[in-house]
C-alpha positions as CSV (number, residue, x, y, z in Angstrom):
1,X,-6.8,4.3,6.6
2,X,-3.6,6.3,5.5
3,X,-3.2,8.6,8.6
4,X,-0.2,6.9,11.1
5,X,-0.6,6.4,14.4
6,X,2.1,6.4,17.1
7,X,2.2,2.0,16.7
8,X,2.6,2.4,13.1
9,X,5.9,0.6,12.4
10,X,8.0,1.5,8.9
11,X,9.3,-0.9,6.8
12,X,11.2,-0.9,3.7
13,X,11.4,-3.6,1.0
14,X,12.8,-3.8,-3.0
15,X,10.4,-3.6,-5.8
16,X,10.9,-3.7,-9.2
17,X,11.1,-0.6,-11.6
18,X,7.9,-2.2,-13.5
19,X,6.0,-2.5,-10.1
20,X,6.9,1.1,-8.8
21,X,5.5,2.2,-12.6
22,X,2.4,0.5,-12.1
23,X,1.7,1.6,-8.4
24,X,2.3,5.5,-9.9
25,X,0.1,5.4,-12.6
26,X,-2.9,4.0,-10.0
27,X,-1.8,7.1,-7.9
28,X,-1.8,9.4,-10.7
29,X,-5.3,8.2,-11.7
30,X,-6.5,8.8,-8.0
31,X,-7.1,5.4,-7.1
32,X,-4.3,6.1,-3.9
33,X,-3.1,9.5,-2.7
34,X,0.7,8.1,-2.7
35,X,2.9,5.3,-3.0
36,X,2.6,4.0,0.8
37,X,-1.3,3.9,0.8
38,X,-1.3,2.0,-2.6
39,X,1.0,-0.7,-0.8
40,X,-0.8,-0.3,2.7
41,X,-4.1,-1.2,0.9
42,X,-2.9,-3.9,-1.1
43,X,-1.3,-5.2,2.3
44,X,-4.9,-4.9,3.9
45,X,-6.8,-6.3,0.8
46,X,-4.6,-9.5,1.1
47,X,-4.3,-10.0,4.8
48,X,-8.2,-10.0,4.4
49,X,-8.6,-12.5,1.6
50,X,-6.6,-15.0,3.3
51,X,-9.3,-14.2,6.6
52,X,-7.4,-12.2,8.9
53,X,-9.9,-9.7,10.6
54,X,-8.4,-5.8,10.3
């Protein structure tokens, strides 16, 4: 899931200091290789709770 493709679009958006802290420790313990695939998959896991197909 984390490699971009040419329709890949970027975005950019505020999060608090707390947030970012919590996304880096998940990426430090491996769960994500970096900051934009912890947000990408938390996108995805969202957008397929509320039944959108992906």
């Amino acid at each position: 899931m984390g490699n971009r493709v040419a329709s890949d679009k970027v975005i950019s958006f505020k999060l608090s200091e707390d947030v970012l802290d919590q996304i880096d420790f998940f990426v430090e313990e491996g769960y994500s290789r970096n900051r934009s695939e912890f947000v990408r998959e938390a996108i995805m896991y969202k957008l397929r709770k509320l039944g959108y197909k992906i």
